[in-house]
C-alpha positions in Angstrom: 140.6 75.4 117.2 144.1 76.9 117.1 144.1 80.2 119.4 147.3 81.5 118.7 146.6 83.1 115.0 145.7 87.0 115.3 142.1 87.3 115.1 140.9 89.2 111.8 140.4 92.7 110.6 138.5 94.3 113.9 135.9 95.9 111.9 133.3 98.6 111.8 130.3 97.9 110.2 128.4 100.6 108.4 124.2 99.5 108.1 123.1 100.3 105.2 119.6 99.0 103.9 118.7 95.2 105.1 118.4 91.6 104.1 115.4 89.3 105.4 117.0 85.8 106.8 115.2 82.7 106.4 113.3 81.4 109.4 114.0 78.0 111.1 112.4 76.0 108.2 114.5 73.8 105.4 113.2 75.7 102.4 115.2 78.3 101.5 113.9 81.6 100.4 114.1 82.7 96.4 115.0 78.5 95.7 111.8 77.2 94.1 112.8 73.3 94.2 115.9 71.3 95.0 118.5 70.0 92.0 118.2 66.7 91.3 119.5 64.7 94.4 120.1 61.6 92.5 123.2 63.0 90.6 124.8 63.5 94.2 128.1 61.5 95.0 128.7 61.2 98.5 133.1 60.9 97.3 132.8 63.9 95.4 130.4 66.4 96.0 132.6 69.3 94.4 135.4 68.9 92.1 139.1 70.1 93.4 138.9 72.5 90.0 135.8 74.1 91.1 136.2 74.6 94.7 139.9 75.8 94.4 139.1 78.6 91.9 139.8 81.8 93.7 139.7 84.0 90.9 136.5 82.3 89.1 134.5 85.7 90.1 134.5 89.7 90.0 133.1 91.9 92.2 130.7 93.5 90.4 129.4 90.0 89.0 128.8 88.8 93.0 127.3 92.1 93.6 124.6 91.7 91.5 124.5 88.3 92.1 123.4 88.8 95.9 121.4 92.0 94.9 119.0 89.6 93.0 119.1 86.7 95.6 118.5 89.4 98.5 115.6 91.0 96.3 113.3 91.1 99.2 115.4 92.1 102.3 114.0 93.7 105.5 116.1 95.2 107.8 116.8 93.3 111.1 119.4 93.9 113.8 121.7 94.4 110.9 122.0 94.9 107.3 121.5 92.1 104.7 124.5 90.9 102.7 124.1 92.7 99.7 124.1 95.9 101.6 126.9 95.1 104.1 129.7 96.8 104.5 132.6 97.0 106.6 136.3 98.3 107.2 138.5 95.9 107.4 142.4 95.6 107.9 145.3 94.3 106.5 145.8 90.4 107.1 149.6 89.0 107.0 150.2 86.1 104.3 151.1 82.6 105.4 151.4 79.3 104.1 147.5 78.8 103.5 146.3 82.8 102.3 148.6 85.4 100.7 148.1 88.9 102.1 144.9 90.4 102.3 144.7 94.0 101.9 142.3 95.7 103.5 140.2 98.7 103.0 137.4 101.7 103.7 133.9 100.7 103.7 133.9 97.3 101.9 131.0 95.8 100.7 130.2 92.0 101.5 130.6 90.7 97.6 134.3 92.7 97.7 135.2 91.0 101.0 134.3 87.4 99.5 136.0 88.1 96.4 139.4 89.5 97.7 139.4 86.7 100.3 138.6 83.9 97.4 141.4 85.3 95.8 143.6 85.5 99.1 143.1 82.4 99.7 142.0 80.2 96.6 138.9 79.2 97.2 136.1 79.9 94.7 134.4 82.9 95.7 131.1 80.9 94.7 132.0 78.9 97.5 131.7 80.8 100.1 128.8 82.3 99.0 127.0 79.2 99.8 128.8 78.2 102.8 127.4 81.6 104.0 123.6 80.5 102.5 124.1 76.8 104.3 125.4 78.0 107.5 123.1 81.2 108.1 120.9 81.6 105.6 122.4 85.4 104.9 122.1 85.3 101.4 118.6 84.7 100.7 116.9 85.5 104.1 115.3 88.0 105.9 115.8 90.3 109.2 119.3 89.0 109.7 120.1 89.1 113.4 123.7 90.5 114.8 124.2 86.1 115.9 124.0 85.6 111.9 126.8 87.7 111.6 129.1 86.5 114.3 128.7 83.0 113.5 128.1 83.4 109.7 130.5 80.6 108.3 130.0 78.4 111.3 134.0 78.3 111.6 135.4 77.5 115.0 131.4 76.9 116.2 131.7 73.1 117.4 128.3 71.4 117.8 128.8 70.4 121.1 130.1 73.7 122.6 130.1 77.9 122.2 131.4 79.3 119.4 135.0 80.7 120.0 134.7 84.5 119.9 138.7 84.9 118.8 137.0 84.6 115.1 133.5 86.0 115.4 132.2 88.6 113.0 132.3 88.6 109.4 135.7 88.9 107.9 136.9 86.8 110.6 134.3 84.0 109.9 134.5 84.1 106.0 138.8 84.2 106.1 139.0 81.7 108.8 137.2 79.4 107.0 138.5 79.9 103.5 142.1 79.4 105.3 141.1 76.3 106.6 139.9 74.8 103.8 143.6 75.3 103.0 144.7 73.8 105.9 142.3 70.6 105.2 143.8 70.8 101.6 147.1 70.7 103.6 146.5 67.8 105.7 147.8 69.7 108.4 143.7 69.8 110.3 140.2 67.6 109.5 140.0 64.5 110.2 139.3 63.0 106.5 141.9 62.7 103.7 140.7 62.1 100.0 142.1 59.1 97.9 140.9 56.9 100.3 138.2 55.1 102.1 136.7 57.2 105.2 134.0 56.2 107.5 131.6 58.8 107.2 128.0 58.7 109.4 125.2 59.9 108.8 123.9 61.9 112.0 125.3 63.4 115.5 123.9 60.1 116.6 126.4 58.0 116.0 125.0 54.1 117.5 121.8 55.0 116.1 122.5 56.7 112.7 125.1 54.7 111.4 127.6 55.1 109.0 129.0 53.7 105.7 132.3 53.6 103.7 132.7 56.5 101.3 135.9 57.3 98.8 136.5 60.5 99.0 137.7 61.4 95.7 139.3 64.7 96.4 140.9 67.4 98.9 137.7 69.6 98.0 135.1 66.9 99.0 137.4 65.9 102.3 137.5 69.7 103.3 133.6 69.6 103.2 133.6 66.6 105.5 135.9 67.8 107.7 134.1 70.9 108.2 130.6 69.2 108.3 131.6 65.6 109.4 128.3 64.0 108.3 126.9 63.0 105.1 123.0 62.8 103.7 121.6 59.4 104.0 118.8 58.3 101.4 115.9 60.2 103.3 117.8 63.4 103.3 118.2 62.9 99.6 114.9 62.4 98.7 113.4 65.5 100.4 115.1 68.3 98.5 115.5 71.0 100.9 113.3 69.8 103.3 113.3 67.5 105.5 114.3 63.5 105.9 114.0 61.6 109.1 115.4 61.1 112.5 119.0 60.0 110.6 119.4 62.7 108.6 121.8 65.3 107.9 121.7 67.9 106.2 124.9 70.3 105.6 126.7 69.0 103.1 123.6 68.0 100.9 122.2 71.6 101.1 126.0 72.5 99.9 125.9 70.8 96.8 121.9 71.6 96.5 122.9 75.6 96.4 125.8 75.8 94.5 124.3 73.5 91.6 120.5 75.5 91.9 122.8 78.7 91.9 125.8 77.7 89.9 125.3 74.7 88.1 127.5 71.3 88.1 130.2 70.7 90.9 132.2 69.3 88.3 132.0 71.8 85.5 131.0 75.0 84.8 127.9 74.7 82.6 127.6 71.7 80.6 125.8 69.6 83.3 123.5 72.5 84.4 122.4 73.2 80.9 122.1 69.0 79.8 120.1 69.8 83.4 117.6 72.1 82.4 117.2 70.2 79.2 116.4 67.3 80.8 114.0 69.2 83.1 111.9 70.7 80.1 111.5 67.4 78.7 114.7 66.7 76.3 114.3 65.7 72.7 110.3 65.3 73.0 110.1 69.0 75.2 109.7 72.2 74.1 112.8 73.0 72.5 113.3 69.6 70.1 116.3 68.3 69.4 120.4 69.6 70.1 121.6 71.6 67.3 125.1 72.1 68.7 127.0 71.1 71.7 126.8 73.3 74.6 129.9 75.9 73.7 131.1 78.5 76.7 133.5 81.5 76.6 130.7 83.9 76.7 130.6 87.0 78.8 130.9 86.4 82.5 131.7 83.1 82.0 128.4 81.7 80.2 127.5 79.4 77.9 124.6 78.4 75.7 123.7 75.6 73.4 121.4 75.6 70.6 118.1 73.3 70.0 115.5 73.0 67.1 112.9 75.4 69.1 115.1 78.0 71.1 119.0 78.0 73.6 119.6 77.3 76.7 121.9 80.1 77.8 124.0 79.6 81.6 126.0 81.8 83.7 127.5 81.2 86.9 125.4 83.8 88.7 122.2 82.8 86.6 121.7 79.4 86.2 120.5 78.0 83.0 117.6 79.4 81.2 115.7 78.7 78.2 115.3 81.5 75.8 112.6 80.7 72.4 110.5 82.2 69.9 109.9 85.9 70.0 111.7 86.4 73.6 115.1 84.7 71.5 114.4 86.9 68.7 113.8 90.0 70.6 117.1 89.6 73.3 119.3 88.4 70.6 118.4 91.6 68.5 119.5 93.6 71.7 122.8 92.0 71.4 121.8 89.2 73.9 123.9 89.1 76.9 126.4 91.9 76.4 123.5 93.6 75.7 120.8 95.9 78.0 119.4 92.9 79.5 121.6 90.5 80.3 121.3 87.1 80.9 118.3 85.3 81.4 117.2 84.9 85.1 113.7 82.7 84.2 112.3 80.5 81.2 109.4 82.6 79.7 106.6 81.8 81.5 102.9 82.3 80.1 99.3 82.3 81.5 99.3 85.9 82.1 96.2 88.0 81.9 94.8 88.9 78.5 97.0 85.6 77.1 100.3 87.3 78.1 103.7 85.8 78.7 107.1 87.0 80.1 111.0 86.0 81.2 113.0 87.8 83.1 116.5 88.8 82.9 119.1 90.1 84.8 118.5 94.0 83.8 115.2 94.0 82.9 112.0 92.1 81.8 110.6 91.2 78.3 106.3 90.6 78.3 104.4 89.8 75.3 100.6 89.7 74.6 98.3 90.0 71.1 97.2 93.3 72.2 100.8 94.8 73.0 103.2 92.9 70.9 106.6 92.2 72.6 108.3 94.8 74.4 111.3 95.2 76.9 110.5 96.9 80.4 113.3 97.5 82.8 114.6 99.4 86.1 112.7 102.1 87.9 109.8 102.1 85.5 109.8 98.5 85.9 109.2 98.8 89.6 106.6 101.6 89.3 104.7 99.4 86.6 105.0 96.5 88.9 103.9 98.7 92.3 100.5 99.6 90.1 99.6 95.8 89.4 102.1 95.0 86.3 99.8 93.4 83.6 97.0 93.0 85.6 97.3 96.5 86.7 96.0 99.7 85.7 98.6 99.9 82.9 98.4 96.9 81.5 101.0 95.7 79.1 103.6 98.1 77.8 102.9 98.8 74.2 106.4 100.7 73.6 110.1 100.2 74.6 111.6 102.6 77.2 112.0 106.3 75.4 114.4 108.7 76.9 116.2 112.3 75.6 113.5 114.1 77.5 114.1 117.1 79.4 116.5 116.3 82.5 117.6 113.7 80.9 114.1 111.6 81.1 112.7 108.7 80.0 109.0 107.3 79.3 107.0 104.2 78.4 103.6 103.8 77.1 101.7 101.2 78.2 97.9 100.2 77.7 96.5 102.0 80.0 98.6 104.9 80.1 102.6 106.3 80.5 105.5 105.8 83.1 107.9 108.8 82.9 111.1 108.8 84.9 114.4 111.3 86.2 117.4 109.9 87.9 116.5 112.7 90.7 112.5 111.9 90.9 111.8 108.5 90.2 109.6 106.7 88.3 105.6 107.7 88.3 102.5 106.5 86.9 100.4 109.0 84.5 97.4 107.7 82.9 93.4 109.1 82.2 92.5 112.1 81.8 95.7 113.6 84.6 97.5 112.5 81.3 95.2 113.6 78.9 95.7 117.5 80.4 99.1 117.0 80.9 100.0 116.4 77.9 97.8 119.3 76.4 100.3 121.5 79.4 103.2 120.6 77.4 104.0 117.7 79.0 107.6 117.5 81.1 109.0 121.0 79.3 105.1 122.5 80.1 104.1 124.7 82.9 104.1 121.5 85.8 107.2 119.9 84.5 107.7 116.2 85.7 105.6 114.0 87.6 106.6 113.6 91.7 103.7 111.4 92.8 101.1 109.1 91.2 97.5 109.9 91.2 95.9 110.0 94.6 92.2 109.2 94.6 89.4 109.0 97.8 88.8 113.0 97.9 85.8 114.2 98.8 82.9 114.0 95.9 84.9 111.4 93.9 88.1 113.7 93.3 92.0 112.6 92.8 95.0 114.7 92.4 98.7 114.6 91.1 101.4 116.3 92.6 104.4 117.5 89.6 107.3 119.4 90.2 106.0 123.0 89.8 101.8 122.2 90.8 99.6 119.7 90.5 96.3 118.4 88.6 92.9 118.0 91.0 90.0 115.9 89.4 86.6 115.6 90.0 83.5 114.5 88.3 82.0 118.0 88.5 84.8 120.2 87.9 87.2 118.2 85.4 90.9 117.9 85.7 92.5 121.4 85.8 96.2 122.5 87.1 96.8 124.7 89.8 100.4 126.1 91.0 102.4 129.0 92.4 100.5 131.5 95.0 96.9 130.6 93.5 97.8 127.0 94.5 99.0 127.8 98.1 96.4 130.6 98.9 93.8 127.5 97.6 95.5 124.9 100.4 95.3 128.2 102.9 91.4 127.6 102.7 91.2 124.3 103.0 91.7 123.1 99.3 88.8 121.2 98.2 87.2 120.3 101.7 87.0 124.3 102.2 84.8 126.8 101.0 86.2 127.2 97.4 85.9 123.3 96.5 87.5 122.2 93.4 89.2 124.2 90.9 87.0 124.6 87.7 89.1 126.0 85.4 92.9 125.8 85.3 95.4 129.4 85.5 94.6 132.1 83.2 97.4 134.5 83.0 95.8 136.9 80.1 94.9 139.4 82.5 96.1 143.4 83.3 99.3 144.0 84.1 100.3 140.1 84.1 98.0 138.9 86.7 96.4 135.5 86.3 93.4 134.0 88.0 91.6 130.7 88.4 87.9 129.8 88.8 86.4 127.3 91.7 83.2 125.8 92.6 82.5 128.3 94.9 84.5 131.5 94.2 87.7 132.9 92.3 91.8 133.2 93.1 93.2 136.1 91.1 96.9 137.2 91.7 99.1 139.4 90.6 103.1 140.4 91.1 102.0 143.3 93.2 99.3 142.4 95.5 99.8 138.6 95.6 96.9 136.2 95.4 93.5 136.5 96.9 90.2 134.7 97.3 87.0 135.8 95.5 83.7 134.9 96.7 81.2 134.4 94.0 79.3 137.5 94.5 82.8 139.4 94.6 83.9 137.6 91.6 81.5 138.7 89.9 80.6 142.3 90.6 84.9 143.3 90.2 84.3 141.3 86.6 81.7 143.4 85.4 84.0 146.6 86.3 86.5 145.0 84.4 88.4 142.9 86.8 92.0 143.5 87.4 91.8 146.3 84.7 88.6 148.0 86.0 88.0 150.8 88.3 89.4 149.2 91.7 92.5 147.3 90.3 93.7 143.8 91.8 92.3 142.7 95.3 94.4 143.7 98.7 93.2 140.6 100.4 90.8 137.9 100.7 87.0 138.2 100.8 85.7 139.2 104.8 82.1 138.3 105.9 80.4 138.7 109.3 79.6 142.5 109.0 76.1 143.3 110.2 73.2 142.2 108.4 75.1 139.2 106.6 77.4 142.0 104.8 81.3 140.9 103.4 83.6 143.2 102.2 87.2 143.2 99.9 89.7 145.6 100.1 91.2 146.1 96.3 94.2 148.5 95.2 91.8 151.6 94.5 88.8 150.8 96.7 86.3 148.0 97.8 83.2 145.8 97.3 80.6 145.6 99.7 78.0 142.9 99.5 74.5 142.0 101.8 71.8 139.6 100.8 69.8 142.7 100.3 71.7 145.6 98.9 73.6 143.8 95.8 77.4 143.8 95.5 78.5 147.6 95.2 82.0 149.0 95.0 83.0 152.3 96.4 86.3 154.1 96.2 88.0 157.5 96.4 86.4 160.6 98.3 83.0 159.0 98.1 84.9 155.9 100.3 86.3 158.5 102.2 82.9 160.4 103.4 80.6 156.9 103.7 83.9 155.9 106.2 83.7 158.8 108.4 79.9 158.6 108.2 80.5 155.2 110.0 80.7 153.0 107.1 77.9 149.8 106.8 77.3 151.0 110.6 76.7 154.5 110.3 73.2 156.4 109.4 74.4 156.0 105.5 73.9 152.1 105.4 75.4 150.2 102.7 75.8 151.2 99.0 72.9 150.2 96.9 74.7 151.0 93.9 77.9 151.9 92.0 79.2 155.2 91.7 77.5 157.4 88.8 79.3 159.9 87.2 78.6 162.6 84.7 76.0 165.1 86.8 76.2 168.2 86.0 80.1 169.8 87.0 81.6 166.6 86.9 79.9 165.0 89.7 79.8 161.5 90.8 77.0 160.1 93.0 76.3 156.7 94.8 73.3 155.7 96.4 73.6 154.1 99.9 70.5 152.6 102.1 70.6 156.1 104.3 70.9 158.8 101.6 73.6 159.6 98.7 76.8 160.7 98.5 77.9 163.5 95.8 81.6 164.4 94.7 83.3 166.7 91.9 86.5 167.6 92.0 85.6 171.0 93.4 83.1 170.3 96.0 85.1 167.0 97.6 82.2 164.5 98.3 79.6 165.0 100.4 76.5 162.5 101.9 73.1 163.7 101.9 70.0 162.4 104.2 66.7 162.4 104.5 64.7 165.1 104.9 66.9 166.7 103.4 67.9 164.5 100.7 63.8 164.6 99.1 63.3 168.1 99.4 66.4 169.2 97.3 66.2 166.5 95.1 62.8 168.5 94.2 64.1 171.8 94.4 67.0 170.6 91.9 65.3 168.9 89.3 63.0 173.0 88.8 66.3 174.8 89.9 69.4 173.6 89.0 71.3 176.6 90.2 70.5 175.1 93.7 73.5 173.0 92.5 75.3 170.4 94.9 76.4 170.0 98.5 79.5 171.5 99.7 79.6 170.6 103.4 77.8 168.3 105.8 74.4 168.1 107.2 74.2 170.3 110.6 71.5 170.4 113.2 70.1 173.7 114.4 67.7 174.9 116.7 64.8 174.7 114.1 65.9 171.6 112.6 68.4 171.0 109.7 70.3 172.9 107.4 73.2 171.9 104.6 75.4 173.8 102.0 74.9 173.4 98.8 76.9 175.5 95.8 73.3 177.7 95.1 72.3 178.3 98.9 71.5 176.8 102.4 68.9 173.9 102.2 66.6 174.3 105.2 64.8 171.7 106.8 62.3 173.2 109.3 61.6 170.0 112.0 58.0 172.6 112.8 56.1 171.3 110.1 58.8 169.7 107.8 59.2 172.0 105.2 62.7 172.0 103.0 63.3 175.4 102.0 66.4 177.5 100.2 68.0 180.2 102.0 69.5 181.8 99.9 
């Protein structure tokens, strides 16, 4: 090969996502079976018209075309064709390409088109050259060598590749210009118009060869740049493989681009009298030709039209045939300048429940008694499809796609439940009864908003959860599917969420409490919050005892913190805004608050000689006063004595006294130990206890 020419555009290339490349076998990936090998002419295997058509392709069209080919990619060493990209630069004109111009961060398709054009050969073309050389269009994992080599130009059999024109641009101009040159007769060693001895394998003796008339430039190019033709063996295996003799380059050319892009010779016509032929001709399917096949559609299609249904061809799609309710539903979404585009399958039936499909190049269409016929496309597509399609969860879609939703959403129903979607979420599954209270939340304008995860089952006890944009939905067979969000929600994870000591939420938020504070019930307790204090855990004991003094609205206000355990004797405690509970096994669940808190504190609380509180403060005595019982005596309070705790002895004796003379009235200091026992204030006199024989006396 000439060394002299400049190599190509040094390049940068940016990885983006990647392709999978085939393997070492003969089958190409995504190509169910070979065209039919018998139409094959060894003296033209593509027409001059055909190959030479540097602007028969856009962009955009090649794009998708390598998008849908390249379906299944897996990153390797480096990205997959239809995410490749690369800088490239400018490339002077000459006799055989006019000036490329190059550019930021080109993808592959716009390198292959602006290079077709550069150089007049059908974009198409290379697209296949690329598939036959290095498999980068349908394969997987591609590997940095795939790259380097990809066209195969300047790669001799019998020695190294020359690195002057390795690397993509270089390999797919290189050998676009050279085609040129063939075309030229100025390089390959076969001219067209003539007879050439072509063989039929690297072995030469062994193989053989026979006399072929080449019948144009574009058929001598080929055999210049793959000097070996398939002999009858390579013919008859397809893809695969033949014997010892064969070869198989330029058979696997005119395999792809007719599988991918119909005839050699035409653009159409002999892929759809093809696919006729294949589904049985006048006694198939589809009966007899209405019409002739007529083209002209968009991206260069064509259809024809039978008794039972069309054939409909693109370049990028091949020829499909479209019947029944599948024709009547795509042609009433203005066919292919519509939504879907052209058809990428034949409908296909078989499917579970007596379904059928076909696919097209934006969407799907799937059909069954139960569901009627209905379009399903895109993300929602994909989500359906990740969930088992048909024979999934959802089953068949029973609505088209719905959108207008809030942030611009769409939905579809399906038999077994909904797929909602958002460009900036996604598409997720709701179905059962995580739809069933979703819905009855207002659905994606209610209090959780849109869906950012399917249902997750396996929790303990047979639960599942749903994570949406402002909560989520648990579910369990005890407890029922209630929402949780906000502080409750995270103060709920803080304790282990349903593997801690709270379990499943039992109720969902209720916000109807004082001052705007909301709570929500568990299996094992009670989260209330409020804009003030936050949120806070409940046992049920506490739960229970601040609800029957009236909760956030009652006597002690909304919770300081979290329930405490581990006092002595088995006690817990809460601290709320105007006091606390106090709970053991044995006294009850009691709240105390105010002076009466005060004095039982500096008595030393549940570990001083007062105990715990066996009961709520009781108010109304005489005076004003309040009193609460404790396991170690009582504490008494008005508003002018303060509060005050009385023991025993004392506490027995005046009880007496005061119930035949209230004028002994109630205590104003503390007990006090004296040399004869114990004495106390009280607002009538001195209560006496004498230790000598345990007398309680008044000194008054």
């Amino acid at each position: 090969m000439i060394r002299t020419v400049a190599r190509l555009l040094t390049i940068t290339a940016l990885v983006a996502t990647a392709l999978a490349l085939p393997g070492t076998g003969t089958t190409p990936a995504g190509t169910a079976q070979a065209a039919d090998l018998s139409y094959f002419e060894a003296g033209n295997i593509i027409s001059d018209a055909v190959f030479f058509d540097g602007l028969a392709t856009d962009v955009g069209t090649v794009q998708t075309f390598l998008d849908a080919k390249g379906a299944n990619c897996v990153a390797g060493e480096m990205p997959c064709l239809k995410d490749y990209r690369q800088t490239t630069a400018d490339q002077s004109g000459d006799a055989y390409c006019s000036t490329y111009l190059g550019a930021a961060n080109e993808s592959a398709a716009s390198i292959l088109v602006k290079i077709g054009a550069a150089c007049r050969i059908n974009p198409r073309v290379l697209v296949v050259l690329l598939q036959k050389e290095q498999g980068l269009v349908t394969g997987t994992k591609p590997s940095a060598m795939r790259y380097t080599k990809a066209t195969g130009f300047a790669c001799p059999d019998t020695s190294p590749c020359n690195p002057e024109f390795s690397g993509f641009v270089s390999q797919v101009y290189f050998a676009a210009r050279q085609f040129q040159r063939y075309a030229a007769g100025v390089a390959g060693s076969y001219r067209a118009g003539k007879e050439n001895k072509i063989h039929y394998h690297p072995n030469l003796t062994g193989c053989g060869s026979s006399q072929v008339y080449i019948q144009n430039k574009a058929t001598a190019g080929l055999y210049s740049y793959t000097p070996y033709q398939p002999n009858a063996a390579a013919l008859a295996a397809g893809y695969r493989t033949g014997d010892g003799c064969s070869s198989y380059g330029n058979r696997n050319f005119w395999n792809y681009f007719t599988d991918w892009f119909g005839s050699t010779q035409s653009t159409g016509g002999g892929a759809i009298y093809g696919k006729y032929q294949a589904l049985g001709g006048e006694t198939g399917g589809l009966g007899a030709p209405v019409t002739s096949f007529l083209c002209g559609l968009a991206g260069g299609g064509c259809w024809q039209t039978f008794s039972n249904g069309r054939i409909y061809w693109s370049p990028w799609t091949g020829a499909q045939a479209v019947t029944g309710d599948f024709l009547s539903k795509w042609a009433g979404l203005n066919a292919e300048l519509g939504s879907l585009g052209y058809p990428l399958t034949d409908s296909l039936c078989g499917l579970a429940a007596s379904g059928c499909y076909q696919v097209f190049q934006r969407g799907s269409v799937y059909s069954s008694p139960s569901s009627g016929i209905r379009v399903i496309r895109g993300d929602i597509r994909a989500a359906w499809q990740q969930v088992g399609a048909e024979s999934g969860v959802l089953s068949y879609p029973v609505t088209e796609e719905i959108c207008g939703l809030r942030l611009s959403g769409c939905w579809q129903a399906f038999l077994g439940g909904r797929v909602y979607w958002t460009a900036s979420i996604g598409a997720r599954v709701l179905r059962g009864d995580m739809l069933t209270s979703w819905l009855a939340l207002g659905s994606e304008a209610g209090v959780l908003g849109y869906p950012t995860t399917n249902a997750q089952c396996g929790l303990i006890r047979g639960g599942c959860y749903q994570l949406f944009l402002n909560g989520a939905l648990y579910s369990s067979p005890t407890s029922g599917t209630q929402f949780i969000r906000g502080s409750i929600r995270t103060t709920w994870q803080a304790s282990g969420s349903e593997y801690g000591a709270l379990g499943y939420p039992t109720s969902s938020e209720a916000c109807a409490q004082p001052g705007g504070a909301c709570a929500q019930t568990f299996e094992s307790g009670q989260i209330t919050w409020s804009a003030s204090t936050g949120a806070h855990v409940l046992t049920p004991a506490m739960s229970t005892a601040w609800a029957e003094i009236g909760a956030g609205g009652g006597a002690l206000g909304h919770p300081l913190m979290d329930t405490q355990c581990g006092l002595t004797r088995s006690g817990c405690y809460q601290v709320f805004q105007n006091g606390a509970l106090y709970s053991t096994p044995t006294t009850g669940t009691r709240f105390v608050r105010g002076a009466i808190r005060t004095a039982w504190q500096a008595a030393g609380l549940e570990y001083g000689a007062l105990g715990y509180p066996t009961s709520n403060e009781t108010c109304g005595l005489t005076g004003g006063t309040c009193v609460q019982t404790f396991e170690g005596g009582h504490v008494y309070w008005s508003a002018r004595t303060g509060a005050h705790p009385v023991h025993e002895p004392v506490l027995s004796g005046w009880l007496r006294m005061l119930e035949a003379d209230p004028s002994i009235g109630f205590p104003i200091g503390s007990q006090r130990y004296t040399t004869t026992g114990l004495e106390q204030l009280f607002t009538g006199g001195t209560v006496v206890y004498s230790a000598a024989n345990g007398s309680v006396f008044v000194a008054r």
